[in-house]
Every structure is written in structure tokens, then in C-alpha cells.
N, CA, C and O of each residue as an XYZ file, in Angstrom:
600
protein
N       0.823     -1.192      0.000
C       0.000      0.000      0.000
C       0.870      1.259      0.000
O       0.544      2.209     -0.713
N       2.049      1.311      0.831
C       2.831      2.245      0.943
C       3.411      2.560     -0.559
O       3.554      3.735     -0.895
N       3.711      1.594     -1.371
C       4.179      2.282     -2.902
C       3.443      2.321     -3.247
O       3.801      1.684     -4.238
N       2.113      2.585     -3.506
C       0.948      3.104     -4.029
C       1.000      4.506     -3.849
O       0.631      5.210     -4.790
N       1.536      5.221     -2.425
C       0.993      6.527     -2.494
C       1.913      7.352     -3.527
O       2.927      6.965     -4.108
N       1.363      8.415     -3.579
C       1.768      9.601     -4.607
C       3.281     10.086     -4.019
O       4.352      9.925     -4.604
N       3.061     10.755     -2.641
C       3.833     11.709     -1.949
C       4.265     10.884     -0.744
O       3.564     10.465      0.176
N       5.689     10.731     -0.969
C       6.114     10.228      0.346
C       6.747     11.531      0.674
O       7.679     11.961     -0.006
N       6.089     12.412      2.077
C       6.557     14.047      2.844
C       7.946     13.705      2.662
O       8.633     14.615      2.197
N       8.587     12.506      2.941
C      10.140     13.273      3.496
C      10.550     13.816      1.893
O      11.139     14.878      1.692
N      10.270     13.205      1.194
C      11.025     13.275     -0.637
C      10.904     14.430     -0.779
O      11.818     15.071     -1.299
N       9.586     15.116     -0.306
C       9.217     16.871     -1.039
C      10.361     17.850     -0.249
O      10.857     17.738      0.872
N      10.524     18.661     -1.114
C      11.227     20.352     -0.460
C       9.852     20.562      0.545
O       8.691     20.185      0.381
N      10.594     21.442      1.821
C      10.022     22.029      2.635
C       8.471     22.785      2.240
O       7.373     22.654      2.782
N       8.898     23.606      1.079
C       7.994     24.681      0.494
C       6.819     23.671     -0.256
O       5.749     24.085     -0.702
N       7.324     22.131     -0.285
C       5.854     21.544     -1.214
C       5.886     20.863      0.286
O       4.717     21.120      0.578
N       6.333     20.266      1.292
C       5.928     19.570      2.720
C       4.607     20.603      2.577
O       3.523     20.222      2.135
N       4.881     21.972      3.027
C       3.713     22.996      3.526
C       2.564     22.843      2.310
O       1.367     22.875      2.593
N       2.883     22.729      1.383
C       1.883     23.193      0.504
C       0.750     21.853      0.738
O      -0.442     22.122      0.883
N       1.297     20.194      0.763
C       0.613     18.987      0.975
C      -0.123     19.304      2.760
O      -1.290     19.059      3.065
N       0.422     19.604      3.243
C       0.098     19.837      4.579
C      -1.251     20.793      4.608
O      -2.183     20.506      5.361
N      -1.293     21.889      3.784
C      -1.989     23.036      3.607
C      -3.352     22.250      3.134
O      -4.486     22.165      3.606
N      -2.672     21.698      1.937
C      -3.911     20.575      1.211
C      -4.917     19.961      2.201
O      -6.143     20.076      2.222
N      -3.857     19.085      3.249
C      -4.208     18.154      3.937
C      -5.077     19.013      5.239
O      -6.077     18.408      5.624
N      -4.829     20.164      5.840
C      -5.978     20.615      6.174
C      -7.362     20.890      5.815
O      -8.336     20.461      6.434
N      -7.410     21.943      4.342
C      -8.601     22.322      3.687
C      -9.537     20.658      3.729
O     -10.659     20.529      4.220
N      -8.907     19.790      3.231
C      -9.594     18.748      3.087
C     -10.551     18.033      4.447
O     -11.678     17.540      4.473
N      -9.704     18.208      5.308
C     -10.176     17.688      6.562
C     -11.141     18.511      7.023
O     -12.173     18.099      7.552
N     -10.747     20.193      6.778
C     -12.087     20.879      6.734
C     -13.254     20.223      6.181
O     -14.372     20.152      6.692
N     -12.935     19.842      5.290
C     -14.115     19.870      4.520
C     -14.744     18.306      4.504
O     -15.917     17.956      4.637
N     -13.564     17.514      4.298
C     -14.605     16.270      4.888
C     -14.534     15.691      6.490
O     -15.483     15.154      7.061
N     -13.283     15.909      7.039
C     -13.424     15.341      8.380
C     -12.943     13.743      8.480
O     -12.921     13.304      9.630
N     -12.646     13.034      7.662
C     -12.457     11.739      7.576
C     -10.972     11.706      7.286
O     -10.643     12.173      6.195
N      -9.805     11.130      8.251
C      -8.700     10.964      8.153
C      -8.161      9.897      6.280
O      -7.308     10.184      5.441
N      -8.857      9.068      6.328
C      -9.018      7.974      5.120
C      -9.039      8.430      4.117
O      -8.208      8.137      3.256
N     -10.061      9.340      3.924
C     -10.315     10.110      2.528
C      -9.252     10.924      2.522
O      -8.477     10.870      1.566
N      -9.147     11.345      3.022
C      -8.192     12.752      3.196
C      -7.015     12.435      2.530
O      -6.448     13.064      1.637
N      -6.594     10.972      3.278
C      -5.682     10.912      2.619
C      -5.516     10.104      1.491
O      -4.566     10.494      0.812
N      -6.077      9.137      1.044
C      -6.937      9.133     -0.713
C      -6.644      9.821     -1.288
O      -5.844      9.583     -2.193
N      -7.419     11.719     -0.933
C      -7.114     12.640     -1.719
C      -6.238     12.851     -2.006
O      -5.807     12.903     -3.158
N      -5.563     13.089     -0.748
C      -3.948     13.974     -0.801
C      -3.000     12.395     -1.380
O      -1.779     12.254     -1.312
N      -3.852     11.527     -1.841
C      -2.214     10.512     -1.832
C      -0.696     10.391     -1.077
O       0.468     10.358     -1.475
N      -1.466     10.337      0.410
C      -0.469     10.328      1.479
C      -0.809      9.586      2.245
O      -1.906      9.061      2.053
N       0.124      9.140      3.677
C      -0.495      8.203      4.643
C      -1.037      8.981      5.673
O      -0.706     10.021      6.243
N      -2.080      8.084      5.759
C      -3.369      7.889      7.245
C      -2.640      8.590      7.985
O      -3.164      9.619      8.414
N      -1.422      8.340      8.328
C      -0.744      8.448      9.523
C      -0.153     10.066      9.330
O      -0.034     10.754     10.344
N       0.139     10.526      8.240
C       0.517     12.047      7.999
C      -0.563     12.667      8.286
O      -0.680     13.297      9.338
N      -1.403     12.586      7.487
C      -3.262     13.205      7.773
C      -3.396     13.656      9.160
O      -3.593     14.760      9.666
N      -3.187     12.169      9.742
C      -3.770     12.293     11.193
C      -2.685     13.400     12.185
O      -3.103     14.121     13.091
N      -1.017     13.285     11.670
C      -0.538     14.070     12.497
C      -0.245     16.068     12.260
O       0.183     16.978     12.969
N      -0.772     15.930     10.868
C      -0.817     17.307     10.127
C      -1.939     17.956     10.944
O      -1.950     19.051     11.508
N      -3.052     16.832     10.854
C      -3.940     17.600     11.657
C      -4.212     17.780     13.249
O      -4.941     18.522     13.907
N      -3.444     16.929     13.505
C      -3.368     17.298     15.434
C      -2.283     18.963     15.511
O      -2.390     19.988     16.186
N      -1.319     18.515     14.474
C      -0.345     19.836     14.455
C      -1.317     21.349     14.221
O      -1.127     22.339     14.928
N      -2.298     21.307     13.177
C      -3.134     22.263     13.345
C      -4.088     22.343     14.036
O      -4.255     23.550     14.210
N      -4.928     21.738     14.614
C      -5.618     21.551     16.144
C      -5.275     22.530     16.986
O      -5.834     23.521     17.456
N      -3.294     21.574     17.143
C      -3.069     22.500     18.171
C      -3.021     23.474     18.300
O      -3.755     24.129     19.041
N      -1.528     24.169     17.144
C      -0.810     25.317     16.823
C      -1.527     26.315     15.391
O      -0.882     27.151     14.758
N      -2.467     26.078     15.227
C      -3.116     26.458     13.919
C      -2.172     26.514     12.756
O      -1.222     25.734     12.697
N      -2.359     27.249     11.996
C      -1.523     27.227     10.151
C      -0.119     27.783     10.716
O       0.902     27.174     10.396
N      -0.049     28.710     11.391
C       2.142     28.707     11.862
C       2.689     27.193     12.323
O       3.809     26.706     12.168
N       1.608     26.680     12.884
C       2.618     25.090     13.051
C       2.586     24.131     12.162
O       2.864     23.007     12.579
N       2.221     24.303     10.613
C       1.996     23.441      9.370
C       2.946     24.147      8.296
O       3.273     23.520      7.289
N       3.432     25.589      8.536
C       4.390     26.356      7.802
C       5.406     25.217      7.988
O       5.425     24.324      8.835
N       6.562     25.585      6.585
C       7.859     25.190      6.250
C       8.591     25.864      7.624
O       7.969     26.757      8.199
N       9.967     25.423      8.177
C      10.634     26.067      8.734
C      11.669     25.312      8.170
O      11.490     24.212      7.647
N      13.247     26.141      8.310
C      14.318     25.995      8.491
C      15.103     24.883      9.149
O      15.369     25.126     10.326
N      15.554     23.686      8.674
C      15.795     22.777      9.929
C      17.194     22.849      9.693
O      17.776     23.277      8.696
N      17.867     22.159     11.218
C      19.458     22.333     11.243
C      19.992     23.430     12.152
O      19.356     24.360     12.648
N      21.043     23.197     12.250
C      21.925     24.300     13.091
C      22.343     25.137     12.268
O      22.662     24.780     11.134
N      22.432     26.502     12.698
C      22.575     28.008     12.200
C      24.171     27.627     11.092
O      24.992     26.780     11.445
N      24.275     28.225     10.137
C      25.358     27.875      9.713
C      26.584     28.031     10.674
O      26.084     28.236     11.781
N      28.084     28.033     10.798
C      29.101     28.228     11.774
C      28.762     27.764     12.870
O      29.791     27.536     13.506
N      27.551     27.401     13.648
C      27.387     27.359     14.704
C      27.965     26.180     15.559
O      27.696     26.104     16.758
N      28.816     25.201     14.886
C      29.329     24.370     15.820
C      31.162     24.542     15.530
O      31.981     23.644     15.725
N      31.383     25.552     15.167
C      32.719     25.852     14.810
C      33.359     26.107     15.730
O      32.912     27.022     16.421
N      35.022     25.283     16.304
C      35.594     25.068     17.584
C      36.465     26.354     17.484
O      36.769     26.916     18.536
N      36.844     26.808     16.418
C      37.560     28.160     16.497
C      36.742     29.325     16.037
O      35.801     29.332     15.243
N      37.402     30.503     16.830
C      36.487     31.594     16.327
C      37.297     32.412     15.366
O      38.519     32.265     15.366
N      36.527     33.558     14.263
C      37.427     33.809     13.218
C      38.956     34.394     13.417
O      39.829     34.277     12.557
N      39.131     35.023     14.655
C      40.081     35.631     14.949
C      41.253     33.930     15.310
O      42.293     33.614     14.732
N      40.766     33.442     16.061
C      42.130     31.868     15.944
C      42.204     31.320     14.559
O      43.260     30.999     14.014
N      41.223     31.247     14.116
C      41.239     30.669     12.575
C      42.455     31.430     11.433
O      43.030     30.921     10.471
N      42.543     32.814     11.995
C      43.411     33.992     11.032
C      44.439     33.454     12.186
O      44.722     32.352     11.717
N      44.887     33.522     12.938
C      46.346     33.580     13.629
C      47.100     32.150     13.226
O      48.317     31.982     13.146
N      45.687     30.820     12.911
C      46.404     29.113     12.723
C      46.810     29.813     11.198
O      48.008     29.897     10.924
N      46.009     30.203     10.429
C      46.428     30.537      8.410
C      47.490     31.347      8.686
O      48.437     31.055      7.955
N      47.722     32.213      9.412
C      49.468     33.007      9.378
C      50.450     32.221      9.991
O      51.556     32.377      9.473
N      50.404     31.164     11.228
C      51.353     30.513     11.217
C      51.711     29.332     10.312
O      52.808     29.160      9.781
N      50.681     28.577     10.212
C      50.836     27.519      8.676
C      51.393     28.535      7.554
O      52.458     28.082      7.133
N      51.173     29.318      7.144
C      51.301     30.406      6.238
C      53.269     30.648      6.308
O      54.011     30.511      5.336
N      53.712     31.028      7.744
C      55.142     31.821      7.217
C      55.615     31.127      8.463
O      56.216     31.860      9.248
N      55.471     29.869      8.811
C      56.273     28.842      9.687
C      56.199     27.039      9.176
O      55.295     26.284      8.819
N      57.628     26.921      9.377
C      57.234     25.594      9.518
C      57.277     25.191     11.009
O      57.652     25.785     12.020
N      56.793     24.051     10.794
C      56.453     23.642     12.520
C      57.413     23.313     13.391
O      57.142     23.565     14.565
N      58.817     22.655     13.097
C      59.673     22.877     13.649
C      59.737     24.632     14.037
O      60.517     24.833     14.968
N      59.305     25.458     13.690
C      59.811     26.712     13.964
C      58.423     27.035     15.061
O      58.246     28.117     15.622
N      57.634     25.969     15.178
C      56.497     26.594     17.126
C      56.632     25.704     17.422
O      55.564     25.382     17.942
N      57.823     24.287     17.534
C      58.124     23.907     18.619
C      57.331     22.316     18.409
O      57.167     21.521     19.333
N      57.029     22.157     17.399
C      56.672     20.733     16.620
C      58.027     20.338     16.328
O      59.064     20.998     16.265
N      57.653     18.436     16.073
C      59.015     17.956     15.716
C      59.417     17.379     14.078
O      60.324     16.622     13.732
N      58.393     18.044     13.288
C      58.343     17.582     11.937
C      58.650     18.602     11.018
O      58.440     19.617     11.682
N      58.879     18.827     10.319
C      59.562     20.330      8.851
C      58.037     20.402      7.933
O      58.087     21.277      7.069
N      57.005     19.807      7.969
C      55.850     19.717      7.307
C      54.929     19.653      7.934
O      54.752     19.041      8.987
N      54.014     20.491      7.154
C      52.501     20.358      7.902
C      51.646     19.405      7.512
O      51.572     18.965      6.365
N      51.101     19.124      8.283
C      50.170     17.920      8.403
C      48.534     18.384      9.282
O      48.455     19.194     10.206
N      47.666     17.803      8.823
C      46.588     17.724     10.117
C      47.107     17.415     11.050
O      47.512     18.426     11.625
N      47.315     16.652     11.502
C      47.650     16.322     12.777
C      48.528     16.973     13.356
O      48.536     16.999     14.587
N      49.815     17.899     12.346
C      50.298     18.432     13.038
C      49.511     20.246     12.993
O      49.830     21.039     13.879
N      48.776     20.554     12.167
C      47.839     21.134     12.678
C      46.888     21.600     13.793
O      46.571     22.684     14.282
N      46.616     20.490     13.954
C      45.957     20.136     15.065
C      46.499     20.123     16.386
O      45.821     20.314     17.396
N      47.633     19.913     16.372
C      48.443     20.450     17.175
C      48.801     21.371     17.716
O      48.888     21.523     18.935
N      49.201     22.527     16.420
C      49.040     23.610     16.913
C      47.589     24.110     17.655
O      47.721     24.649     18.754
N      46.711     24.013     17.307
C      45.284     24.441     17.915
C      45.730     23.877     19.400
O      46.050     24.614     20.332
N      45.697     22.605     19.445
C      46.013     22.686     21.115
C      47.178     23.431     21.640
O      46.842     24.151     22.581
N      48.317     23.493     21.375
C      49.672     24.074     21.438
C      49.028     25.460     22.047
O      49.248     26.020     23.121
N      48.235     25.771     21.065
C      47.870     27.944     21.172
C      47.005     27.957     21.530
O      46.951     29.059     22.076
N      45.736     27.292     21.731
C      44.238     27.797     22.355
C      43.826     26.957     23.496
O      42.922     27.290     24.262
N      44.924     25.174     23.664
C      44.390     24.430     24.622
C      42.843     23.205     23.833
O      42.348     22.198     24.337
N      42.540     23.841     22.601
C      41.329     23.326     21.833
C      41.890     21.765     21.549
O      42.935     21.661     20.907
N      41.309     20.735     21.949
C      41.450     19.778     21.391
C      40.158     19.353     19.799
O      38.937     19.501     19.746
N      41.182     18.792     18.691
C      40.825     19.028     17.200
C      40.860     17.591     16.843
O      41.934     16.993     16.900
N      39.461     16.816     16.374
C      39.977     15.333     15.632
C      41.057     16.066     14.214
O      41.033     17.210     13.759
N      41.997     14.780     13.785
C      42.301     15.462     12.564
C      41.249     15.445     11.750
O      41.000     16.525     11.214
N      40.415     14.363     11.442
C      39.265     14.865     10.071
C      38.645     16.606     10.417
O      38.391     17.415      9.524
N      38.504     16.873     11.883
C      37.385     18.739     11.752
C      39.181     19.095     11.139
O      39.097     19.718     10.081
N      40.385     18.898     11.471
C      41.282     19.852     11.038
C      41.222     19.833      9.594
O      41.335     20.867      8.936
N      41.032     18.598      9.035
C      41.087     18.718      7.063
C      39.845     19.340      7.014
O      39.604     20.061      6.046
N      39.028     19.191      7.874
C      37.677     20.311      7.569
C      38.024     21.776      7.232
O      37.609     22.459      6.295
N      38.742     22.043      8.057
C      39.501     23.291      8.524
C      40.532     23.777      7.314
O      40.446     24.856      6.727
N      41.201     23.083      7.148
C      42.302     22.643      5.642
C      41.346     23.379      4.680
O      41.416     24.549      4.304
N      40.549     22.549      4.403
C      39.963     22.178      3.237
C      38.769     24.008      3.037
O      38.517     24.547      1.959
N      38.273     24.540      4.534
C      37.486     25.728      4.041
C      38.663     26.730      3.950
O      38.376     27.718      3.275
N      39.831     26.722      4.427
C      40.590     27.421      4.238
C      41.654     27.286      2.835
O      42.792     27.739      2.708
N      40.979     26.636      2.041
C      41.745     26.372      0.643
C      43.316     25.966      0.920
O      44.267     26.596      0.457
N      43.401     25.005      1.609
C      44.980     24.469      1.443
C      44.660     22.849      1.364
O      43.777     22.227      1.954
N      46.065     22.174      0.074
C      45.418     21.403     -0.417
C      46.351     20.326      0.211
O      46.755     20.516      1.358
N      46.644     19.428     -0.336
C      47.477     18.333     -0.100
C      48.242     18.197     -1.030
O      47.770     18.230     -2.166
N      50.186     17.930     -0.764
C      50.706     18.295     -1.638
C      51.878     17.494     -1.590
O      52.800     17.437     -0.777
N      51.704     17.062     -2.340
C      53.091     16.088     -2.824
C      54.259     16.350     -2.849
O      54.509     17.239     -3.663
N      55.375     15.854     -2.146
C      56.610     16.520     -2.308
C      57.248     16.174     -3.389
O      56.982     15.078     -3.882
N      58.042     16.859     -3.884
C      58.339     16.746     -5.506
C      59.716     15.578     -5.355
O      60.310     15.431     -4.287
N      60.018     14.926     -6.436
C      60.911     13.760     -6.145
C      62.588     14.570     -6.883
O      62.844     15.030     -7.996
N      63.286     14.443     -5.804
C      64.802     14.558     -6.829
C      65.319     13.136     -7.520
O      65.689     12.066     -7.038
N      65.164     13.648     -8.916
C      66.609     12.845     -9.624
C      67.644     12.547     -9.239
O      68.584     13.342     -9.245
N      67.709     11.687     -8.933
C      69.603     11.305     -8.943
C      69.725     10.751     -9.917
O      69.069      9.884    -10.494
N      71.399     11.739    -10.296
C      72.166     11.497    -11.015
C      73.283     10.655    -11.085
O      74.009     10.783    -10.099
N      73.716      9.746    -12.002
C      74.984      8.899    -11.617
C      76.337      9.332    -11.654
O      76.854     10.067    -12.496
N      76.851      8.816    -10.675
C      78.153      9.198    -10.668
C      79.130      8.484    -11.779
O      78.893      7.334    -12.149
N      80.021      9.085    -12.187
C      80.942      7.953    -13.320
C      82.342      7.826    -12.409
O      83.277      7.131    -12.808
């Protein structure tokens, strides 16, 4: 029965969720029967029934689209001002030069620094996160030729 219906809600954009939802009220206005309703709307019993307790309760603002998710930045462990001080030292140090024991940067040795300077503990994957919005790439060290001696 379930692949029969038309509209499975999660598949639609927000802006058609509201619009089926919107549907799915007028209808219930008008007939009152969870079944039909959703017949009409080619949705499940079970949406019908909770679209319409949602307007019951909260009227048409609680059947609107909203925004879901966390605010953009909002779970970001550095703030923009540490973020500019880690890009100038990656930038005109190598890490042997703040007291790391490697000549190359790495996440991890990245990440390092963040604890080193703020105390922030960093998985390396948020640091390639970090890498990666700050446009620095991964980079191959170039190979020397050797030449033979005669």
C-alpha cells in the first residue's frame, strides 16, 4: 500500500511539505475523515492524522515550512580571529619553527598547533575540515633525480 501513495513528505522540499500539509488541512475541513483525506492527498493515514493534530493544536504557523538544522558556523571550535592567527602561522612557519618535531605540515600536526595555542582539542578529520574551508590542499613533495656518478 505504501508504494501506491503519490507523496512520500520526506522526498518533497520544505515549500511543497507545507503546501501537501496546507492541502491536507482544507480537506479535513471539509470532509473530516482521516481515510479520505488521505486518498485525496495521496499520502499516509498516519501524515493526515498528524498534520492535523499539528493544526488543532498550533493552527496554520505550526503546518508552515521552517528551516531545519543548526545556524550555519554554529558548531565551529575556532572563532574567526584563531582561525586567522592558525592561516598566518601555517602560512610563514614551519612547525619545527612553534616547537613541533616535523619540517611539514600535516593535520595532525595542525591540530596540534590548535592545542599548542588555544588548549582546543581538534579530531584530525574537523582539522582537514579546517584545511579544506581554508583552501589548502594536499601536496606532494616533488621527487629529486639522482644522477649517476661515473
Amino acid at each position: 500500500m505504501i508504494d501506491d501513495l503519490k507523496y512520500s513528505p520526506e522526498a518533497l522540499s520544505p515549500k511543497e511539505q507545507e503546501e501537501l500539509r496546507k492541502k491536507i488541512v482544507r480537506q479535513m475541513l471539509n470532509y473530516g475523515d482521516t481515510l479520505l483525506v488521505s486518498q485525496i492527498c495521496e499520502c499516509s493515514r498516519r501524515h493526515v492524522q498528524a498534520t492535523w493534530k499539528k493544526y488543532r493544536e498550533g493552527g496554520i504557523e505550526s503546518i508552515k515550512a521552517v528551516k531545519m538544522g543548526a545556524p550555519p558556523n554554529s558548531n565551529k571550535r575556532l572563532t574567526p580571529a584563531q582561525e586567522e592567527m592558525i592561516i598566518g602561522i601555517i602560512t610563514t612557519k614551519c612547525p619545527n619553527d612553534v616547537g613541533l618535531k616535523e619540517y611539514l605540515w600535516t593535520r595532525k600536526l595542525c591540530a596540534e598547533l590548535v592545542k599548542q595555542q588555544f588548549g582546543i582539542e581538534m579530531p584530525v578529520s574537523t582539522m582537514g575540515d579546517y584545511l579544506a574551508r581554508w583552501d589548502f590542499t594536499a601536496q606532494r613533495p616533488k621527487k629529486k633525480l639522482q644522477t649517476k656518478r661515473l
